[in-house]
N, C-alpha and C positions, 0 to 999 in steps of 0.2 A: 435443454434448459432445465433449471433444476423447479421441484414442484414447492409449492408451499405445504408448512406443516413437517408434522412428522414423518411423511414420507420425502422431504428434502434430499438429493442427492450429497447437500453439502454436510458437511461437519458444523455440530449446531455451535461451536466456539469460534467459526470462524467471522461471522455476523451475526451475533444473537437476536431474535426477532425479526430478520429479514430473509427472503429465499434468495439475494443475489449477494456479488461479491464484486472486489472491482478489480482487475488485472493491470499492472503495469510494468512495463517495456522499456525500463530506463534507457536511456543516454549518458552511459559510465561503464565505463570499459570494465572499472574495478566491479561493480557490481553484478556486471554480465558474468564475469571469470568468476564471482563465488558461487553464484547459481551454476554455473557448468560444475564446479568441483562439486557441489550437494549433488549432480547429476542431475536434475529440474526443479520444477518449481518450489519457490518457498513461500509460506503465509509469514505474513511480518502486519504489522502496523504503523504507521510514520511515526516518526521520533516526535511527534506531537503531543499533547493531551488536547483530546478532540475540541476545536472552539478556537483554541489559543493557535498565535503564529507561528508557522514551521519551522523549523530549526535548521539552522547554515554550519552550525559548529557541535562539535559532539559535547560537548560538555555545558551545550545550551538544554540536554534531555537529562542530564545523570541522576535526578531523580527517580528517574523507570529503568536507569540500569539495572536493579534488584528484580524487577519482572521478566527480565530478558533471556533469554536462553544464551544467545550471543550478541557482542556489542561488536562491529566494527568502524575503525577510524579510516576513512577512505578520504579525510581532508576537508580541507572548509570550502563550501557551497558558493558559490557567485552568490554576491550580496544580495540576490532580490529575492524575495521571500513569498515569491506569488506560488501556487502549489499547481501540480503538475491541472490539464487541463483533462476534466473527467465527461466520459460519452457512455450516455444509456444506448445499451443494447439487448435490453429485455426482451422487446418485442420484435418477434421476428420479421427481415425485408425493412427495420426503419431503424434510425438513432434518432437520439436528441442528444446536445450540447447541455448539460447540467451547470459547467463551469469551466470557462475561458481561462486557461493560463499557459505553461509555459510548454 
């Protein structure tokens, strides 16, 4: 587990002022196959701007295109807009359910 502060494991852009990060495992073939071609993991951020509802269609974010390293168009999202379902696992031996979705 990574430590707080400056001795963090992580990379301080990846969460600024937090020592954790959150991992996700989609359900998209397309998106499994571009993580296999980078050869592992990528840091991204949702096509959101944090607060506001998540985006089904690519041209619902094209504002943050300019901040992006890469855009991809992997197709529009099933209409519901509930965001993937996030579990703390900070503390070692326990989770907690932060937030119910899909």
């Amino acid at each position: 587990m990574a430590s707080v502060g400056e001795h963090s494991l992580l990379n301080k852009g990846l969460n600024p002022g937090l020592c954790s990060i959150g991992i996700r495992i989609p359900d998209s073939f397309f998106i499994r196959k571009v993580v296999e071609l980078f050869g592992g993991a990528i840091a991204l951020t949702s096509a959101n701007i944090s607060g506001q509802l998540s985006t089904i269609h690519i041209d619902e974010f094209s504002a943050l295109w300019p901040h992006c390293a890469f855009v991809f168009d992997g197709g529009e999202l099933p209409p519901t807009r509930e965001g993937s379902t996030v579990v703390d696992l900070t503390i070692p031996g326990t989770f907690k359910v932060l937030r119910s979705g899909r």
